[in-house]
C-alpha positions as CSV (number, residue, x, y, z in Angstrom):
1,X,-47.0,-4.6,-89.3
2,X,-46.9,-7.7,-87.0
3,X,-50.0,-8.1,-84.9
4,X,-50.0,-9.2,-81.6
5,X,-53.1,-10.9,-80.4
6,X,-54.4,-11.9,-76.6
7,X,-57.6,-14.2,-75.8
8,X,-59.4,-12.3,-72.5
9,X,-60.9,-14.8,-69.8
10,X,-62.6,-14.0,-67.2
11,X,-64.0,-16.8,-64.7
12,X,-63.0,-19.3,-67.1
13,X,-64.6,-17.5,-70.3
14,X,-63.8,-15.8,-73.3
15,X,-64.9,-12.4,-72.9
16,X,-62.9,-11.2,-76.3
17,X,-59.8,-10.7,-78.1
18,X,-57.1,-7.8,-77.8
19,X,-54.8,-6.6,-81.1
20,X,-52.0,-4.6,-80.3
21,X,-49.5,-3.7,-83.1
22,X,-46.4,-2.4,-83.6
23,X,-47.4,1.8,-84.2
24,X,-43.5,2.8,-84.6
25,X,-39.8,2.2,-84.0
26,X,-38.2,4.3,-81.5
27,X,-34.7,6.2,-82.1
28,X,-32.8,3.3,-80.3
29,X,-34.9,0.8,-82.8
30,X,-37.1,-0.7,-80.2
31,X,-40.9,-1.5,-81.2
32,X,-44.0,0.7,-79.5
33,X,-46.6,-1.4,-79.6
34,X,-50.2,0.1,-78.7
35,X,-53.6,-1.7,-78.4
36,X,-55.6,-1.2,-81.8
37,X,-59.0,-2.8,-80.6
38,X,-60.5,-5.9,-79.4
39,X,-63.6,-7.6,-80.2
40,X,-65.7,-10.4,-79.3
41,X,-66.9,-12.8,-81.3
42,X,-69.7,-10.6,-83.5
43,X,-67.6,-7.2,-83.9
44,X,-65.0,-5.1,-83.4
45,X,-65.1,-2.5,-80.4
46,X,-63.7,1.1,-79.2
47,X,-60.7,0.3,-77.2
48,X,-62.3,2.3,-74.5
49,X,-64.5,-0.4,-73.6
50,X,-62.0,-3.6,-72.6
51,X,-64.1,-6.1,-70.5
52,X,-62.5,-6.6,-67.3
53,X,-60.6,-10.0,-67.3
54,X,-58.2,-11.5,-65.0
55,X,-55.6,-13.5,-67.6
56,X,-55.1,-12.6,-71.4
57,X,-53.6,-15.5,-73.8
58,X,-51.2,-14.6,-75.9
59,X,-51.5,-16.0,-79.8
60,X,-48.9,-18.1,-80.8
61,X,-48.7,-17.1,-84.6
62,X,-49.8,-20.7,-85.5
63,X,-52.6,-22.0,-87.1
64,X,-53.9,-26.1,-86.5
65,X,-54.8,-28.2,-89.7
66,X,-57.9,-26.7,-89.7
67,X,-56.9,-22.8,-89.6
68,X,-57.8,-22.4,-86.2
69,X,-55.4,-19.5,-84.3
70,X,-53.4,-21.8,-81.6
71,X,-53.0,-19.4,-78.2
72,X,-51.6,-20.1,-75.0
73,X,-53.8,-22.5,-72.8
74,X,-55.3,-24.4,-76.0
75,X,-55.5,-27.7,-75.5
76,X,-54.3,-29.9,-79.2
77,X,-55.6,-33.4,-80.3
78,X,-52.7,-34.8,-81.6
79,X,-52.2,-38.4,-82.6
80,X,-54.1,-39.4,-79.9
81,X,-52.7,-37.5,-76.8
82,X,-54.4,-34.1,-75.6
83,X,-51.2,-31.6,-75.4
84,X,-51.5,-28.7,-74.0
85,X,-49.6,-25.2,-75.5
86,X,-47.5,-23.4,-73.2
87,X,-44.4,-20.7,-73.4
88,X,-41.1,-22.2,-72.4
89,X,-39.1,-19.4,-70.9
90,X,-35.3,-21.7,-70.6
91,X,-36.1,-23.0,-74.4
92,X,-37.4,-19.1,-75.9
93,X,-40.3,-20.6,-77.5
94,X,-43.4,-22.4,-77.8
95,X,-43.8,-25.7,-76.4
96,X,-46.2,-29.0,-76.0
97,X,-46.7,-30.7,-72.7
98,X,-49.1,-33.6,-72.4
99,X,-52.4,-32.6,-70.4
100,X,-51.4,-36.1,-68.4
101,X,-48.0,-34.5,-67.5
102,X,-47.1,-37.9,-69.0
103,X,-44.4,-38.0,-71.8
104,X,-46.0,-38.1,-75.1
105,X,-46.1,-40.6,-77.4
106,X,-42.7,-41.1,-79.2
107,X,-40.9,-38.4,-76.6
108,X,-39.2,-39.1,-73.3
109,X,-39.2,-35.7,-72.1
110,X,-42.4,-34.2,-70.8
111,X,-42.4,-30.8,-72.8
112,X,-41.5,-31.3,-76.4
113,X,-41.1,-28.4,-79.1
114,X,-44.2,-27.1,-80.9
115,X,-43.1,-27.3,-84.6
116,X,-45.3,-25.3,-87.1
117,X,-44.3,-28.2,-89.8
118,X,-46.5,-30.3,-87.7
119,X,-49.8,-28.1,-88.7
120,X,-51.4,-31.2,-89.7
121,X,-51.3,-33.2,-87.5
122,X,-52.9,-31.0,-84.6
123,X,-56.5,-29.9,-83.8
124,X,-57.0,-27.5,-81.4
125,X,-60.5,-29.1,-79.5
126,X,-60.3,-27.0,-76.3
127,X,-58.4,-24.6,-73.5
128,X,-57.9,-25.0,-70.3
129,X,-60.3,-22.5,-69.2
130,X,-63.5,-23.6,-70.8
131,X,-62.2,-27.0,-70.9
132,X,-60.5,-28.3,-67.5
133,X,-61.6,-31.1,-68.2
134,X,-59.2,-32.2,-71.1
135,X,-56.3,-31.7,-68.6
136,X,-57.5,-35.4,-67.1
137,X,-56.0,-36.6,-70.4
């Protein structure tokens, strides 16, 4: 069963963390996928009791070089530039823009593809939520 994870924020905080998972396959072979439960960062709660948040982030499926789960919105050090992790709807797939909105070192175009083979060589060290900041490069 594939998990599908989301990061709640509200006013520019992590209020938790939503699983939803894939609960059965309909007669035309489409996935139902139903929240499980979310929790915050001490324990798992009734899925009854959501905190209110205004944008959810979804998890990429990635880990960085230090095991970290990469969502949507984290900011990456990665040899030397702060990239930021965004869904590219034309490409169909994860993708790096530099927080500058400056090309990135060894790339001409400003959004370059997120490769898992390059695990380790990127750290996540923010998002742009908690860390606006980072978006200065």
């Amino acid at each position: 069963m594939r998990e599908l994870k989301f990061r709640l924020i509200r006013d520019g905080e992590i209020v938790g963390y939503e699983v939803h998972a894939i609960v059965h396959i309909d007669e035309y072979g489409g996935e139902v996928v139903d929240l499980q439960y979310w929790h915050d960062s001490e324990q798992t709660k009734p899925i009854d009791s959501v905190p209110i948040h205004r944008t959810k982030d979804q998890f990429t499926g990635l880990l960085d070089k230090k095991g970290v789960e990469i969502y949507e919105g984290d900011c990456l050090g990665w040899s030397g530039d702060t990239i930021v992790v965004l869904w590219d709807n034309k490409q169909g797939m994860w993708c790096a823009m530099s927080a500058d909105h400056e090309p990135l070192a060894g790339t001409t175009p400003k959004v370059m593809t997120f490769k898992p083979a390059w695990r380790a060589y990127y750290e996540v060290i923010g998002n742009i939520h908690e860390n606006p900041e980072l978006l200065n490069g």
